[in-house]
C-alpha positions as a Markdown table, in Angstrom:
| # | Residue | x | y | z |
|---|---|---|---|---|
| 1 | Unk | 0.0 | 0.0 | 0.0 |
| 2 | Unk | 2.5 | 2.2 | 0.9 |
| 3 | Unk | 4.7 | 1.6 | -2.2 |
| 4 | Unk | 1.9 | 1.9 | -4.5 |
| 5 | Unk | 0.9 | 5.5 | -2.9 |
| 6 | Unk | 4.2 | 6.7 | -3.0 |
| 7 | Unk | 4.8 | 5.3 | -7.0 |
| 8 | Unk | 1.7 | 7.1 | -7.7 |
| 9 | Unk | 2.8 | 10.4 | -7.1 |
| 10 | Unk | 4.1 | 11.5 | -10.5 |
| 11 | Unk | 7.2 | 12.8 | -9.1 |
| 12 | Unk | 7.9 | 10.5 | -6.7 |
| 13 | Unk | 11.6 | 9.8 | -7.6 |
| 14 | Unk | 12.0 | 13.6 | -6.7 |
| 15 | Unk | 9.7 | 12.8 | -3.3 |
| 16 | Unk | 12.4 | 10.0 | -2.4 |
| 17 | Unk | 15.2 | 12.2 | -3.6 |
| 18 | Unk | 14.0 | 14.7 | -0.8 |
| 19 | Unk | 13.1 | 12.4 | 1.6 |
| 20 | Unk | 16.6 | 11.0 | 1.4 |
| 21 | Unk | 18.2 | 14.2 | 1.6 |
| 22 | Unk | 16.7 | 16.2 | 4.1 |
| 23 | Unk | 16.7 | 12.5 | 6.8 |
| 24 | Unk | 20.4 | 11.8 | 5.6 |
| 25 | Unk | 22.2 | 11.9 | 9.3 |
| 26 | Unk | 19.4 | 10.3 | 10.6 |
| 27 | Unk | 19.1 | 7.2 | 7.5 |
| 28 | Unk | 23.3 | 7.2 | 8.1 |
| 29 | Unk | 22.7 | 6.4 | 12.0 |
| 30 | Unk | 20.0 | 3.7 | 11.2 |
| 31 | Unk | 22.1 | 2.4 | 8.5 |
| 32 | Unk | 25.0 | 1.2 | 11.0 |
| 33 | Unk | 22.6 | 0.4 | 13.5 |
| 34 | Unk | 21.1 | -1.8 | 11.0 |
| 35 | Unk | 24.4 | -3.6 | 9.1 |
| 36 | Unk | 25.7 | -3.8 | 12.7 |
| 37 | Unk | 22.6 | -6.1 | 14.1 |
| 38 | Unk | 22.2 | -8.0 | 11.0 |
| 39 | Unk | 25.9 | -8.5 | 11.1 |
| 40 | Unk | 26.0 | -9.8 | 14.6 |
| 41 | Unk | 22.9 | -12.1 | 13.9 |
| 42 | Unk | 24.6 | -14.0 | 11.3 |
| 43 | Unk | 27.7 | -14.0 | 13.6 |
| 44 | Unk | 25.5 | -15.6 | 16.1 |
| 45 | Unk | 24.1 | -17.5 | 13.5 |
| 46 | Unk | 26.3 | -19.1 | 11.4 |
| 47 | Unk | 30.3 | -19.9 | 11.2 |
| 48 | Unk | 31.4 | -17.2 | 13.2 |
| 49 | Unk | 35.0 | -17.3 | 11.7 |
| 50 | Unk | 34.1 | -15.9 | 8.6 |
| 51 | Unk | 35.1 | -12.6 | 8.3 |
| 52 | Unk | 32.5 | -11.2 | 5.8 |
| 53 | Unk | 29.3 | -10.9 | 7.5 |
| 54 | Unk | 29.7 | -6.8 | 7.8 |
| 55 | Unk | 30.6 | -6.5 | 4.2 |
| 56 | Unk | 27.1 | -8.8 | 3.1 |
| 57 | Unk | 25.0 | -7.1 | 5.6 |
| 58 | Unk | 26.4 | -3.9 | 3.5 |
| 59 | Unk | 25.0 | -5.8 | 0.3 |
| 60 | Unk | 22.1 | -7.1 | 1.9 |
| 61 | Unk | 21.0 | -3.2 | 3.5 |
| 62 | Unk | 21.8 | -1.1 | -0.2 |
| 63 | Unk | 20.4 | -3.7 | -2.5 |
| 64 | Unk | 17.2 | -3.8 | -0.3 |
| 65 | Unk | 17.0 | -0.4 | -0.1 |
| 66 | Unk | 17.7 | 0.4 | -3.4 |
| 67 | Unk | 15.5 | -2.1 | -4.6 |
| 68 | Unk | 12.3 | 0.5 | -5.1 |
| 69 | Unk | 14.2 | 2.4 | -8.3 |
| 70 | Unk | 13.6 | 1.5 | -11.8 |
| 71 | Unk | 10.7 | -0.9 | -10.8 |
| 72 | Unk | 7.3 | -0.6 | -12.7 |
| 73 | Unk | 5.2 | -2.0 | -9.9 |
| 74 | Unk | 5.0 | -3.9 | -6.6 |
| 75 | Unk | 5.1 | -7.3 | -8.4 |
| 76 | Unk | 8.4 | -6.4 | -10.0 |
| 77 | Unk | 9.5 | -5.1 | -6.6 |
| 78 | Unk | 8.7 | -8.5 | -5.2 |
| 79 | Unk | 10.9 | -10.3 | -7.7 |
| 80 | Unk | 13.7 | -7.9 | -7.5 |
| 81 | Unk | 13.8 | -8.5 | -3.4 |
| 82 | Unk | 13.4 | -12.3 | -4.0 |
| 83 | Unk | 16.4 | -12.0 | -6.3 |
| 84 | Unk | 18.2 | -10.6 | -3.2 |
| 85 | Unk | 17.3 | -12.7 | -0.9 |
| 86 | Unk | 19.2 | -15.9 | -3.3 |
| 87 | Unk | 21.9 | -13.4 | -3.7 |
| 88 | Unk | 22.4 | -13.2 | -0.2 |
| 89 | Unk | 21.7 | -16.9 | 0.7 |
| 90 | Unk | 24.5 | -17.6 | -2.0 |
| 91 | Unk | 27.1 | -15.4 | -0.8 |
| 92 | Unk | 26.2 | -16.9 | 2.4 |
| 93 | Unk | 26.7 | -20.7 | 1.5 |
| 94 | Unk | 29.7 | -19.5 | 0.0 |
């Protein structure tokens, strides 16, 4: 719902764009809150001697975020964060 709202808006690339902007030291703070949890869950997770879980959180939090642009509609969307997900789960089995 809220995707399709926002995508409705005719300039809503521009909406985003300002959005980003103006909540930029705020979406930086959340950003490294949010690589550093998922990081640590995979740590706790999986075989914590790898030394790569920052650097695919990174992946994993700018692909998903990122995701939104260049799609026609929220079944595109879908597929693109579905592609994500296997990329993740491969560099994970990796």
């Amino acid at each position: 719902a809220w995707y399709e709202a926002i995508t409705a808006a005719p300039d809503w690339g521009a909406l985003m764009d300002g959005i980003n902007t103006a909540a930029a030291g705020e979406l930086s703070h959340w950003e490294k809150q949010w690589v550093t949890a998922i990081t640590q869950m995979l740590r706790d997770t999986l075989d914590a001697d790898r030394n790569d879980f920052e650097e695919i959180a990174r992946f994993l939090y700018s692909a998903s975020k990122n995701a939104k642009y260049g799609v026609s509609d929220v079944d595109e969307l879908r597929q693109r964060l579905a592609t994500i997900h296997k990329a993740t789960m491969a560099l994970l089995s990796t």
